[in-house]
N, CA and C atoms of all chains as a GROMACS GRO file, in nm:
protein
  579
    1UNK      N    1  19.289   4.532   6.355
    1UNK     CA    2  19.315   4.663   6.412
    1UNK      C    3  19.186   4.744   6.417
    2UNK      N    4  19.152   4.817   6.513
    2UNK     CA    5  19.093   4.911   6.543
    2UNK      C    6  19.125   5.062   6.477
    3UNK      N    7  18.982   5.163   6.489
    3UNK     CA    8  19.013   5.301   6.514
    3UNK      C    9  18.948   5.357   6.615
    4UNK      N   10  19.057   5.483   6.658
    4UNK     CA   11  18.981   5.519   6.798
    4UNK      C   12  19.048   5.669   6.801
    5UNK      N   13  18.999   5.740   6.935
    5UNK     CA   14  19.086   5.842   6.921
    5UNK      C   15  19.080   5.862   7.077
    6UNK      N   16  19.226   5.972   7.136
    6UNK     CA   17  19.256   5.943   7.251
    6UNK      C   18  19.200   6.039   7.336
    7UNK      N   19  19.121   5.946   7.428
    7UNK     CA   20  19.051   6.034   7.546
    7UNK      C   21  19.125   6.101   7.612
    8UNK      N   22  19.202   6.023   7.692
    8UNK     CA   23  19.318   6.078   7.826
    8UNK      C   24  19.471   6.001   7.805
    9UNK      N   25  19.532   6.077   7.874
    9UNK     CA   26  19.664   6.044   7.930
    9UNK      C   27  19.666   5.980   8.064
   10UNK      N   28  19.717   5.877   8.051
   10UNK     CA   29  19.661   5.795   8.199
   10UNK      C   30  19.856   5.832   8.271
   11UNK      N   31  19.851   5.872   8.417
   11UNK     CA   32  20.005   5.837   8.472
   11UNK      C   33  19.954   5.744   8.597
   12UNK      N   34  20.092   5.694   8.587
   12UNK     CA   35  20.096   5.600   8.719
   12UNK      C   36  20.216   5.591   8.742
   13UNK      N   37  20.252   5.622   8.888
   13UNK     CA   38  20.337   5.635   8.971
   13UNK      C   39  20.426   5.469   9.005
   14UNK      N   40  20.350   5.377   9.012
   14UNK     CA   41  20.361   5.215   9.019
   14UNK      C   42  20.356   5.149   8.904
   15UNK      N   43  20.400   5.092   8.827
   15UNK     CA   44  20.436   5.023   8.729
   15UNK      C   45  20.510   4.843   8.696
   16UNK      N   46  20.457   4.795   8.629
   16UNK     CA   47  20.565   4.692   8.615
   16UNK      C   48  20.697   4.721   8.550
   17UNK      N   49  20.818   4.671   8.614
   17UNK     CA   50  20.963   4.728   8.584
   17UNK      C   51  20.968   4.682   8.429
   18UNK      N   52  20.897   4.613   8.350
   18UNK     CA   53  20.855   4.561   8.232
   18UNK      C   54  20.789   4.634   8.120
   19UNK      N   55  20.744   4.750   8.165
   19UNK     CA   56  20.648   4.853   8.084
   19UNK      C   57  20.664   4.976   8.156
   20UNK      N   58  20.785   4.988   8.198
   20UNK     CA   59  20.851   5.134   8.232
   20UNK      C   60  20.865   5.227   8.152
   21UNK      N   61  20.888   5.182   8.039
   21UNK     CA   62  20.907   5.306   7.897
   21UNK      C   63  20.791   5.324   7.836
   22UNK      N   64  20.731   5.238   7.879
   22UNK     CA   65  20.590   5.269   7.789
   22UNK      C   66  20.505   5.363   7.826
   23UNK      N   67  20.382   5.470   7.787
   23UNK     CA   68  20.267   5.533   7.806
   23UNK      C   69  20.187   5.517   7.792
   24UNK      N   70  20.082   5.522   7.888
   24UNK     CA   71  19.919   5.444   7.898
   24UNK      C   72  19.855   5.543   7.875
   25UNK      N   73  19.759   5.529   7.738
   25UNK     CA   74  19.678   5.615   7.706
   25UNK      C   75  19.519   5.521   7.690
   26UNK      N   76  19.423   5.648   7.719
   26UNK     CA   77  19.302   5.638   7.699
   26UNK      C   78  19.184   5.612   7.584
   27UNK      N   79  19.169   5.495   7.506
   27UNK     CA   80  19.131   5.534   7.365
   27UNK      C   81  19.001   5.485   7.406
   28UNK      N   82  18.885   5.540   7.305
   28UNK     CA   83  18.736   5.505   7.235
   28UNK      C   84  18.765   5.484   7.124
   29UNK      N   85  18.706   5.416   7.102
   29UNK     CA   86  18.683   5.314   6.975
   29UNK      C   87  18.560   5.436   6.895
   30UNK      N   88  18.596   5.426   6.751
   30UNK     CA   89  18.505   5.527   6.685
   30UNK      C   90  18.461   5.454   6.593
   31UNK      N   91  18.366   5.472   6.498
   31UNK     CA   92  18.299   5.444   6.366
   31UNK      C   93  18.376   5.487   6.302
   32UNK      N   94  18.376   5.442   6.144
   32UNK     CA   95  18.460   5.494   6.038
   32UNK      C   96  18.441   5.619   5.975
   33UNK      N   97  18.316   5.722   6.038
   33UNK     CA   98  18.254   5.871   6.026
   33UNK      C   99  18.269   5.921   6.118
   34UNK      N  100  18.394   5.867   6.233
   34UNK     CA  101  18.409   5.947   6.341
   34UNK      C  102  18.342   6.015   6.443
   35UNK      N  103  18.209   5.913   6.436
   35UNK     CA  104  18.157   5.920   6.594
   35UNK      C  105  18.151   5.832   6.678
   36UNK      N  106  18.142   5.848   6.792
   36UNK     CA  107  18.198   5.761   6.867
   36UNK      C  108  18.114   5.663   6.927
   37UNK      N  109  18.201   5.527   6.953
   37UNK     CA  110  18.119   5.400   7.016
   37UNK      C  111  18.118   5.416   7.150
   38UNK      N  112  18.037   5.293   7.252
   38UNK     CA  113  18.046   5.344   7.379
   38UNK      C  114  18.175   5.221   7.390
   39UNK      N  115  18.269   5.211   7.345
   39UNK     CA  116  18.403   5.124   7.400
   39UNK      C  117  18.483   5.152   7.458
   40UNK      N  118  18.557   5.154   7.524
   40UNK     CA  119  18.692   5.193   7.552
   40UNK      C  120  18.829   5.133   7.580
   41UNK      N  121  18.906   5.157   7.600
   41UNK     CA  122  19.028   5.066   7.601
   41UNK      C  123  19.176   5.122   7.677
   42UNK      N  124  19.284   5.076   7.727
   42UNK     CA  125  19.374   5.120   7.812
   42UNK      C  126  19.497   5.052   7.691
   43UNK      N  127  19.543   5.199   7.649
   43UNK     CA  128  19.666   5.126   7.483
   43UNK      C  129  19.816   5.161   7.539
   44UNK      N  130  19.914   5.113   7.511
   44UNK     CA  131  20.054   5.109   7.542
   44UNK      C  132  20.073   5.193   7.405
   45UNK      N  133  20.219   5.286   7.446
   45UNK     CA  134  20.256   5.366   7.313
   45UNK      C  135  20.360   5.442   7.372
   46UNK      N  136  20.464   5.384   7.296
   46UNK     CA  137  20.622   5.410   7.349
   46UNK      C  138  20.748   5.503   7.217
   47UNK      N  139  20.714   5.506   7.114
   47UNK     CA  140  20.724   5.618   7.017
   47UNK      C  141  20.740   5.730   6.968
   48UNK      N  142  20.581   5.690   6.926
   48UNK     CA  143  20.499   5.781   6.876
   48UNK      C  144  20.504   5.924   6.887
   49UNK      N  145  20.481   5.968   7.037
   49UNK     CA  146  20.449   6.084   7.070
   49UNK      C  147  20.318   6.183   7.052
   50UNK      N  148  20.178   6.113   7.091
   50UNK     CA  149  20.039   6.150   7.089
   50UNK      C  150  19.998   6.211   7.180
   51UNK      N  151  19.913   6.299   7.170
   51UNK     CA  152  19.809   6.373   7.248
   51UNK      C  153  19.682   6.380   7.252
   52UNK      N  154  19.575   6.387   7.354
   52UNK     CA  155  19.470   6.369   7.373
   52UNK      C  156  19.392   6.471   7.222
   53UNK      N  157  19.304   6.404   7.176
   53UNK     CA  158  19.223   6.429   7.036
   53UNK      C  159  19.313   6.373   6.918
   54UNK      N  160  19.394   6.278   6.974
   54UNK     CA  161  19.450   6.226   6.822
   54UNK      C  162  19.381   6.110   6.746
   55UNK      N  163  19.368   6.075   6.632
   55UNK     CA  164  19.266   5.977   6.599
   55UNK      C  165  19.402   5.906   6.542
   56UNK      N  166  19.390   5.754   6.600
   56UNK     CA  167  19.474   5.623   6.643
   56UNK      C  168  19.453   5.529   6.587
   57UNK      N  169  19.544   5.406   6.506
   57UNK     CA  170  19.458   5.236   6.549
   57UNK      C  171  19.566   5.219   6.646
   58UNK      N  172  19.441   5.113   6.705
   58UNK     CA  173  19.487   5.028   6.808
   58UNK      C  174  19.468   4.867   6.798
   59UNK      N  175  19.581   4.824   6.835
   59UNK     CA  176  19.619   4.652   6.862
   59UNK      C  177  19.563   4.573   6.952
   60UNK      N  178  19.509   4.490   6.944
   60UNK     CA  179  19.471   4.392   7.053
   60UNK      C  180  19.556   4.251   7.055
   61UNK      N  181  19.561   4.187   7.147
   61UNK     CA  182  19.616   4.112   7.195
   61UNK      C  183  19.768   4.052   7.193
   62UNK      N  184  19.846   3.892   7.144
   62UNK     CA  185  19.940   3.918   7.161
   62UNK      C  186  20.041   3.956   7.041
   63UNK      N  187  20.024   4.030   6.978
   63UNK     CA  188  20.097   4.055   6.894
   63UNK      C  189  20.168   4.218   6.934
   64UNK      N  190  20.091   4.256   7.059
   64UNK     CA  191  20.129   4.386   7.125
   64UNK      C  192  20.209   4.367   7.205
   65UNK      N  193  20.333   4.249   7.217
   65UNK     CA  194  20.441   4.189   7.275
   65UNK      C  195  20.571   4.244   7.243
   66UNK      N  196  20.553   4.243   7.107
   66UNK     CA  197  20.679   4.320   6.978
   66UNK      C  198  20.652   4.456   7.031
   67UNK      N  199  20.607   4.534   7.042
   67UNK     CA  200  20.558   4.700   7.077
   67UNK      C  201  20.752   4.724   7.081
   68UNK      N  202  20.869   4.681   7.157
   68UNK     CA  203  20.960   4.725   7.146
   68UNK      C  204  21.074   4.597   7.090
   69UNK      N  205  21.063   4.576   6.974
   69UNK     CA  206  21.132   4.490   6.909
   69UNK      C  207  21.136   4.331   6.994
   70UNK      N  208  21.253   4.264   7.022
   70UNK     CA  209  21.253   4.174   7.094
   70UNK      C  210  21.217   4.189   7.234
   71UNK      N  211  21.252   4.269   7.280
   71UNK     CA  212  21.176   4.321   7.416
   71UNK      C  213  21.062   4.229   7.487
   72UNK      N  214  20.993   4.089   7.517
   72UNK     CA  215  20.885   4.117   7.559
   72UNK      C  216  20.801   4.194   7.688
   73UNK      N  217  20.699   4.208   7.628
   73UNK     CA  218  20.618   4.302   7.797
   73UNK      C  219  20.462   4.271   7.786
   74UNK      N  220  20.484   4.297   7.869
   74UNK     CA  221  20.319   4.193   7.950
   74UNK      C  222  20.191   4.325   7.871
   75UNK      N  223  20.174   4.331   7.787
   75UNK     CA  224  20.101   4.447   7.688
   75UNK      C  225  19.975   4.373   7.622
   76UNK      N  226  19.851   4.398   7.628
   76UNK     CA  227  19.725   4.361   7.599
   76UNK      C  228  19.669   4.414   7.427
   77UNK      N  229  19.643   4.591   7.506
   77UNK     CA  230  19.616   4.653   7.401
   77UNK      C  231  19.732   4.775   7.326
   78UNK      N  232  19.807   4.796   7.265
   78UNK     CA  233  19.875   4.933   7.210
   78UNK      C  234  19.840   4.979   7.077
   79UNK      N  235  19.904   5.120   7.048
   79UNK     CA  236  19.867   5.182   6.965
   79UNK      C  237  19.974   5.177   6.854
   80UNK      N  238  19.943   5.155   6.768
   80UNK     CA  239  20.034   5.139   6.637
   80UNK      C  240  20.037   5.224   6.511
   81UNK      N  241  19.952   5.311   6.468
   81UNK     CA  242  20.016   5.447   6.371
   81UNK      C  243  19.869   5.558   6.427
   82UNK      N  244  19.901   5.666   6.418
   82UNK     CA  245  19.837   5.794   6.386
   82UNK      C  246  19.774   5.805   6.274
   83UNK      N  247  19.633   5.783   6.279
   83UNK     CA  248  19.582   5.799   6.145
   83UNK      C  249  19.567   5.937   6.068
   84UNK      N  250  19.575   5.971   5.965
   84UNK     CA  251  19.584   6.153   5.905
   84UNK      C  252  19.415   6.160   5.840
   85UNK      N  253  19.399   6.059   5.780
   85UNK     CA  254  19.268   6.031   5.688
   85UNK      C  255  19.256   5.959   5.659
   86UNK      N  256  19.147   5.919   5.607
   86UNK     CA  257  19.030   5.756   5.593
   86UNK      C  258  19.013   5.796   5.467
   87UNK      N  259  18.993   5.677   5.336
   87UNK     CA  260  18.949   5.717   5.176
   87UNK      C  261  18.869   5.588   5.203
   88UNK      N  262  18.708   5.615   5.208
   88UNK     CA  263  18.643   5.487   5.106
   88UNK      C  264  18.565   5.502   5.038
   89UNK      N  265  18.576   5.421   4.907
   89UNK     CA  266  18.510   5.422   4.799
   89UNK      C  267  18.371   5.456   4.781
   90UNK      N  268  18.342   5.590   4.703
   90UNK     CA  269  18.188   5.624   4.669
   90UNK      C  270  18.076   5.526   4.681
   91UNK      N  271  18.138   5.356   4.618
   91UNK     CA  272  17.997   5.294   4.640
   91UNK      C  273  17.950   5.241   4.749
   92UNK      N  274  18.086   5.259   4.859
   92UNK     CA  275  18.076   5.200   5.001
   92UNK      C  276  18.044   5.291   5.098
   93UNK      N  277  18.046   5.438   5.044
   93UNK     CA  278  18.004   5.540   5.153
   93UNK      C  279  17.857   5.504   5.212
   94UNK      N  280  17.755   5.439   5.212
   94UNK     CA  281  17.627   5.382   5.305
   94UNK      C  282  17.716   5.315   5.433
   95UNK      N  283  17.847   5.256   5.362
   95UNK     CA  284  17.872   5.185   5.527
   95UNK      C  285  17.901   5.304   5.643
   96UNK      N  286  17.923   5.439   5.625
   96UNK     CA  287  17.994   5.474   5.754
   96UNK      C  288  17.903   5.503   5.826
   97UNK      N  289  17.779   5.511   5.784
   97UNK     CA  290  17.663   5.536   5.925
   97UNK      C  291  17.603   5.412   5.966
   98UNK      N  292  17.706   5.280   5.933
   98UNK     CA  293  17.609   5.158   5.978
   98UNK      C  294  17.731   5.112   6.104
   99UNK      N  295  17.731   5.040   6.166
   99UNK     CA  296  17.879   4.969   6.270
   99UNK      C  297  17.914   5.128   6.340
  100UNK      N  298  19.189   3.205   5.870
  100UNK     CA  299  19.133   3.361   5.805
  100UNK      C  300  19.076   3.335   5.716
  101UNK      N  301  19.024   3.440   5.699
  101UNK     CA  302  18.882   3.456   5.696
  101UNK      C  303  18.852   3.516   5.540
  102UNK      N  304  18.711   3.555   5.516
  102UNK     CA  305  18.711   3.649   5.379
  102UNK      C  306  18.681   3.719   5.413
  103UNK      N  307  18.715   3.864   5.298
  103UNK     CA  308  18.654   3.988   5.320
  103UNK      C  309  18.658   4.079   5.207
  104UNK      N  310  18.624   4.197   5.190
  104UNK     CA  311  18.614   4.256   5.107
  104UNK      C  312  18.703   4.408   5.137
  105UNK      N  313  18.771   4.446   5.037
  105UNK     CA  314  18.831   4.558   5.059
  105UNK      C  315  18.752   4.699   5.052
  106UNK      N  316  18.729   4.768   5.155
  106UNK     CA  317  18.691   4.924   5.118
  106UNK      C  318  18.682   5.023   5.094
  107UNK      N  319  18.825   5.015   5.138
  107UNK     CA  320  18.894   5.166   5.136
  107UNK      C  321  19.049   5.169   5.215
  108UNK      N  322  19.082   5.260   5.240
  108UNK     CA  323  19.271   5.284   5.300
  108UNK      C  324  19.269   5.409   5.362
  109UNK      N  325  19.363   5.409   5.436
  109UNK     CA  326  19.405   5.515   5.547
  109UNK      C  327  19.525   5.552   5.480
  110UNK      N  328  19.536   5.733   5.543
  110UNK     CA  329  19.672   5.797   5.534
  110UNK      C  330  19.711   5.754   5.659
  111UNK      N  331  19.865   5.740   5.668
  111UNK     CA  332  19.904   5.824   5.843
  111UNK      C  333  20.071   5.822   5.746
  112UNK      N  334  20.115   5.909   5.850
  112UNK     CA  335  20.295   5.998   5.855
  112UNK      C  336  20.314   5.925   5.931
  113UNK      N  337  20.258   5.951   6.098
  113UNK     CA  338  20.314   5.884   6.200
  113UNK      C  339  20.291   5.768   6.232
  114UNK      N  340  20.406   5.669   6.236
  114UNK     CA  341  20.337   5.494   6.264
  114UNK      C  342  20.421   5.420   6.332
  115UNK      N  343  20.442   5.274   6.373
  115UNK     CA  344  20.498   5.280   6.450
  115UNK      C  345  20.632   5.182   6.282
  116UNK      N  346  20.769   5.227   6.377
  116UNK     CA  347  20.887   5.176   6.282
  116UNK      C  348  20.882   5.070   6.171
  117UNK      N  349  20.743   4.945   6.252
  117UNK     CA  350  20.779   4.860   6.103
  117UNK      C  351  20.675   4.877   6.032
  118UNK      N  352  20.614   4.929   5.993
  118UNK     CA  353  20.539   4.976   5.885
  118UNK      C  354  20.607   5.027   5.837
  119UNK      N  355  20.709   5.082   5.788
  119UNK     CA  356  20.748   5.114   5.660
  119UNK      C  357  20.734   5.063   5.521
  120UNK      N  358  20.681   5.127   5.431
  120UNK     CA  359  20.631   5.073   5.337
  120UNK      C  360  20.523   4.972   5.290
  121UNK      N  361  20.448   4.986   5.408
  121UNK     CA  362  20.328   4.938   5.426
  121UNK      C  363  20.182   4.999   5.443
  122UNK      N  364  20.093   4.933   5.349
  122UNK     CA  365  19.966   4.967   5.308
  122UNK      C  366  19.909   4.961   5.457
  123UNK      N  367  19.779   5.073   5.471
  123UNK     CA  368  19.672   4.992   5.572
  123UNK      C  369  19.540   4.993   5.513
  124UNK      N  370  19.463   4.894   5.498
  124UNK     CA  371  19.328   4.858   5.402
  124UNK      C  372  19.249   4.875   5.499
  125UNK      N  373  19.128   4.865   5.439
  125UNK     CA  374  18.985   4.920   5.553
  125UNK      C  375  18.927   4.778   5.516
  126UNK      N  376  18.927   4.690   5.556
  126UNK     CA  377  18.831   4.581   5.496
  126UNK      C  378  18.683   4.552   5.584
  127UNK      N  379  18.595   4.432   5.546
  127UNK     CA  380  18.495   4.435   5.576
  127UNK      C  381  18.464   4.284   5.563
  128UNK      N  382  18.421   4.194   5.640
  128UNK     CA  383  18.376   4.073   5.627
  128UNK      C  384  18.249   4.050   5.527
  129UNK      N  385  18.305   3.918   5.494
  129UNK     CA  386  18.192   3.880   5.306
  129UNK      C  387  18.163   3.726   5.350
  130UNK      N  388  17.964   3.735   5.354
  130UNK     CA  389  17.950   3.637   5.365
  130UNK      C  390  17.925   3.538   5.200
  131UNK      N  391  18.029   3.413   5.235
  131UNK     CA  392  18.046   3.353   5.118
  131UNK      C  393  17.913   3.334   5.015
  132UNK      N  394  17.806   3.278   5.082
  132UNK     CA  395  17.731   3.252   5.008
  132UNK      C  396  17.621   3.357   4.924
  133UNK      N  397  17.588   3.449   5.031
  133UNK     CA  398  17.507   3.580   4.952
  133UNK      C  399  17.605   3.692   4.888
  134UNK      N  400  17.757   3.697   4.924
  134UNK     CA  401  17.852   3.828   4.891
  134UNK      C  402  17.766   3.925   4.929
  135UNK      N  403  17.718   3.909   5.056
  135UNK     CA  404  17.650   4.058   5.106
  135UNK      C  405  17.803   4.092   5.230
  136UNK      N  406  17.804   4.226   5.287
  136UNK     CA  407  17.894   4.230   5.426
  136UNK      C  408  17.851   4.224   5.533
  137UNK      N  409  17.920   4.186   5.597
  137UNK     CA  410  17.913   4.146   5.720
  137UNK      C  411  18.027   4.225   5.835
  138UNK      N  412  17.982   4.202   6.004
  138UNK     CA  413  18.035   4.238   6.065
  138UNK      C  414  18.086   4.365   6.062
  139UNK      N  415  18.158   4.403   6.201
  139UNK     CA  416  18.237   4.558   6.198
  139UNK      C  417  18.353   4.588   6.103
  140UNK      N  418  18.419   4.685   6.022
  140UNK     CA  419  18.491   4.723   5.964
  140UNK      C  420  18.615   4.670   6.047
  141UNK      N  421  18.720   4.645   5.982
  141UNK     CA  422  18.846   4.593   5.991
  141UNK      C  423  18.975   4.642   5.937
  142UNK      N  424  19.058   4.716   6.010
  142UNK     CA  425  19.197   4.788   5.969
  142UNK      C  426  19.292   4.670   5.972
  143UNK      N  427  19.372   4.660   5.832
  143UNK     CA  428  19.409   4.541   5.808
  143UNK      C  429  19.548   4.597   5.765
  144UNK      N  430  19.666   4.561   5.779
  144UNK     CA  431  19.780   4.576   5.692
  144UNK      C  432  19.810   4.502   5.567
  145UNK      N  433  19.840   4.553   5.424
  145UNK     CA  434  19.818   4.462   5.324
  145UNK      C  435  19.972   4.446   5.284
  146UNK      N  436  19.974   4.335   5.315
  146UNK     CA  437  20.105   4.230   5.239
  146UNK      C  438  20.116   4.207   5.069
  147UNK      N  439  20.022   4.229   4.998
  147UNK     CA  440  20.026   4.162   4.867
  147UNK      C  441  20.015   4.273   4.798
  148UNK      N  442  19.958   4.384   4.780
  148UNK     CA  443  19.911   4.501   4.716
  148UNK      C  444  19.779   4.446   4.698
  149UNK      N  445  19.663   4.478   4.730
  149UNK     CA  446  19.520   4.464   4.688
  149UNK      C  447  19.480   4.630   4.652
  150UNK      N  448  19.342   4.617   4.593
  150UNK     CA  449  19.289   4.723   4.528
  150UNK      C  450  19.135   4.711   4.604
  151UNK      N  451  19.089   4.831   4.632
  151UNK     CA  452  18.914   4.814   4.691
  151UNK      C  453  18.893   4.776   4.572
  152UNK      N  454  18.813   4.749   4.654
  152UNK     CA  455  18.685   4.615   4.548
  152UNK      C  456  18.688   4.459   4.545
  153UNK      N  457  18.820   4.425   4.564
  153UNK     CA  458  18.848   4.312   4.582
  153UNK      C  459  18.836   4.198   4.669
  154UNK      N  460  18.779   4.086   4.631
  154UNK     CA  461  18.760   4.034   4.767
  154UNK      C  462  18.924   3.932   4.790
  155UNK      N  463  18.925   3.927   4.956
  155UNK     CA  464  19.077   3.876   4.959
  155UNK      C  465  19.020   3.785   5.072
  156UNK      N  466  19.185   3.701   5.133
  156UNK     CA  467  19.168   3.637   5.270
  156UNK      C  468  19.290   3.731   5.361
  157UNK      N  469  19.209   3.725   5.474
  157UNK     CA  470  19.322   3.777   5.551
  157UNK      C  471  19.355   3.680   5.718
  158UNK      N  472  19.465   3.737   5.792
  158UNK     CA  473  19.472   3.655   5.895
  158UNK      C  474  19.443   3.733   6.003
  159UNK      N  475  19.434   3.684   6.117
  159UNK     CA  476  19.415   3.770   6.265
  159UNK      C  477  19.550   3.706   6.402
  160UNK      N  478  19.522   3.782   6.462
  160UNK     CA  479  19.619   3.775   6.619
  160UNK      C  480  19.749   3.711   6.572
  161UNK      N  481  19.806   3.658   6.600
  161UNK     CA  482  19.991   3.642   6.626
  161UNK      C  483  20.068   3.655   6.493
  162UNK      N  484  20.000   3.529   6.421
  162UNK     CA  485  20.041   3.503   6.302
  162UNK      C  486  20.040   3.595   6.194
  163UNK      N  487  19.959   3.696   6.217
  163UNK     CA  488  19.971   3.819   6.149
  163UNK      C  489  20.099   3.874   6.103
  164UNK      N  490  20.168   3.915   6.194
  164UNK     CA  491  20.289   3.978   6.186
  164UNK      C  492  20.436   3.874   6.098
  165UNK      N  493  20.394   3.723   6.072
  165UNK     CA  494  20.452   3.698   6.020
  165UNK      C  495  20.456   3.643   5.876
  166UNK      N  496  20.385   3.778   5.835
  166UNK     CA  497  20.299   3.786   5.657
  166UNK      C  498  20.480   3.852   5.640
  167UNK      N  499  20.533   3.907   5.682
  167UNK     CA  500  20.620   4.008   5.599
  167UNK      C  501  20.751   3.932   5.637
  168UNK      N  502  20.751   3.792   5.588
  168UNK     CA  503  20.920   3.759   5.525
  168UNK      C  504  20.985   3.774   5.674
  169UNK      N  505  21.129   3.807   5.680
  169UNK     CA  506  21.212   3.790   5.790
  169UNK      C  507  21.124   3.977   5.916
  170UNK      N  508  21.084   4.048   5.846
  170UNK     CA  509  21.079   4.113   5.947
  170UNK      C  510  20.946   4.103   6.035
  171UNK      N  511  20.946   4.166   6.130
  171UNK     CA  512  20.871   4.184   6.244
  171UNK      C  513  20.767   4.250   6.267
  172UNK      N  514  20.657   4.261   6.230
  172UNK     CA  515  20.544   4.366   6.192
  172UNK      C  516  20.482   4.359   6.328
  173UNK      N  517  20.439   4.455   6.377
  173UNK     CA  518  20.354   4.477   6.471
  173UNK      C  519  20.238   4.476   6.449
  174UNK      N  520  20.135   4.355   6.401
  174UNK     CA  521  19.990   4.328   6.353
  174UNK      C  522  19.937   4.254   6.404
  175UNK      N  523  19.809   4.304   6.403
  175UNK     CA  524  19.680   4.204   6.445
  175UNK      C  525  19.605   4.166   6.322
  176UNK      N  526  19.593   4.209   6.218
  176UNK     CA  527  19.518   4.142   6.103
  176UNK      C  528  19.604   4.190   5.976
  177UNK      N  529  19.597   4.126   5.880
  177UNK     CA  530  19.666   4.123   5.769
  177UNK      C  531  19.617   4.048   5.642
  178UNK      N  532  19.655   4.136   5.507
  178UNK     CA  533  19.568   4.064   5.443
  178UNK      C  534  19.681   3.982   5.355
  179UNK      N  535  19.660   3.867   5.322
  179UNK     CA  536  19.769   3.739   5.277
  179UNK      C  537  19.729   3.714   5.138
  180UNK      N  538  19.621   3.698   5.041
  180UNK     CA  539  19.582   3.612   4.994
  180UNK      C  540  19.471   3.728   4.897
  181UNK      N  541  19.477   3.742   4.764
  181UNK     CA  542  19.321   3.806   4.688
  181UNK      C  543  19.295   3.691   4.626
  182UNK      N  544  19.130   3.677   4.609
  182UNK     CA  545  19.033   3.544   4.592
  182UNK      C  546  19.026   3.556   4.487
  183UNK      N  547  19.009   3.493   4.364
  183UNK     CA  548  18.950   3.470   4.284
  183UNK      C  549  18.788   3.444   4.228
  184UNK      N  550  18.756   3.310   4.284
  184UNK     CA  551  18.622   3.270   4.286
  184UNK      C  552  18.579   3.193   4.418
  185UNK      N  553  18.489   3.194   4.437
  185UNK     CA  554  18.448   3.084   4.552
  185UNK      C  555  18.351   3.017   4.497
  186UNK      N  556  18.356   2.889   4.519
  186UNK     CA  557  18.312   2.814   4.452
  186UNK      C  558  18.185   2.704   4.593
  187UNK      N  559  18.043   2.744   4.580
  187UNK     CA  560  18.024   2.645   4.716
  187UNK      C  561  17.889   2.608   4.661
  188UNK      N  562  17.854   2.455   4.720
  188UNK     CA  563  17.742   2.379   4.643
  188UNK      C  564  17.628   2.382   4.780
  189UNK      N  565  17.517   2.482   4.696
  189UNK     CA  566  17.399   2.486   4.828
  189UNK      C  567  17.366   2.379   4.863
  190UNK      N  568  17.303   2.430   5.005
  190UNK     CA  569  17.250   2.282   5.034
  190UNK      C  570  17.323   2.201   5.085
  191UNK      N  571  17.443   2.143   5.050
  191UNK     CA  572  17.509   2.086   5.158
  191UNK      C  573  17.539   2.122   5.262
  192UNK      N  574  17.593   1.996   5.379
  192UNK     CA  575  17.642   2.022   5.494
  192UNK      C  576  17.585   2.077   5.519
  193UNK      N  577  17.482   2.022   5.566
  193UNK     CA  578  17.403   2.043   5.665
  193UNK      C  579  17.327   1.940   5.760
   0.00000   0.00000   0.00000
């Protein structure tokens, strides 16, 4: 899993009848000090209920199939919890200005 | 899967349904032979209870989600397994 936080709200009028319930949002991929990488990504998120500046992980590949229980849907990348805060350990704080 | 080292953990309220009662670890790839880290940081769901500091194994893509018994986890990495020792003789294999 990834962290990221959400650029945009993507709509689309055309859809697969397969990922009708779902919402396509905009994520960047961030460092663990919350600045940002140059990545980006297109996440499924049917839930939740997020808004642009929320800090996210996000799922890659197929395990973003389950997104609605047995359900499958043709889903790449989605978003899977709302992060509140990050804790890492005093002797590991050098890592957040490295990756 | 792979090794790694634990670093730290995330809050969140909001998640998606099967996480309930589930950890999320910050881990970090450990190369076996120097125990220096390696690679980008890694949000991992922990199956076993681990503690930072620890080095563990974890899994990636499908098989992930089926660390947790009969239910259905929505995961891409997961951690299965805390290490004990590693045990490797230089120089070989090569």
């Amino acid at each position: 899993m990834d962290f990221g936080i959400i650029k945009k709200e993507l709509v689309c009028t055309v859809k697969d009848p397969a990922i009708k319930s779902v919402k396509l949002y905009l994520v960047q991929l961030l460092k663990l000090n919350r600045t940002e990488r140059k990545e980006y990504m297109v996440c499924a998120e049917n839930t939740l209920g997020l808004g642009v500046g929320d800090y996210v992980l996000v799922i890659k590949g197929s395990p973003c199939r389950q997104l609605e229980g047995n359900k499958e849907m043709p889903i790449d990348n989605a978003i899977s919890a709302k992060v509140d805060s990050i804790f890492i350990e005093e002797r590991y704080k050098f890592l957040l200005n490295q990756v | 899967m792979f090794l790694a080292k634990v670093i730290g953990k995330t809050w969140s309220d909001h998640k998606h349904y099967s996480y309930d009662g589930i950890d999320i670890k910050i881990i970090r790839d450990v190369n076996p032979e120097t125990g220096g880290l390696i690679n980008k940081p890694i949000f991992a769901l922990d199956a076993i209870g681990t503690a930072i500091g620890e080095i563990v194994a974890y899994e990636v893509s499908a098989e992930a989600g089926k660390a947790f018994e009969d239910k259905k986890v929505l995961a891409d990495a997961t951690i299965t397994a805390i290490i004990d020792s590693v045990d490797i003789v230089k120089g070989e294999g090569k």
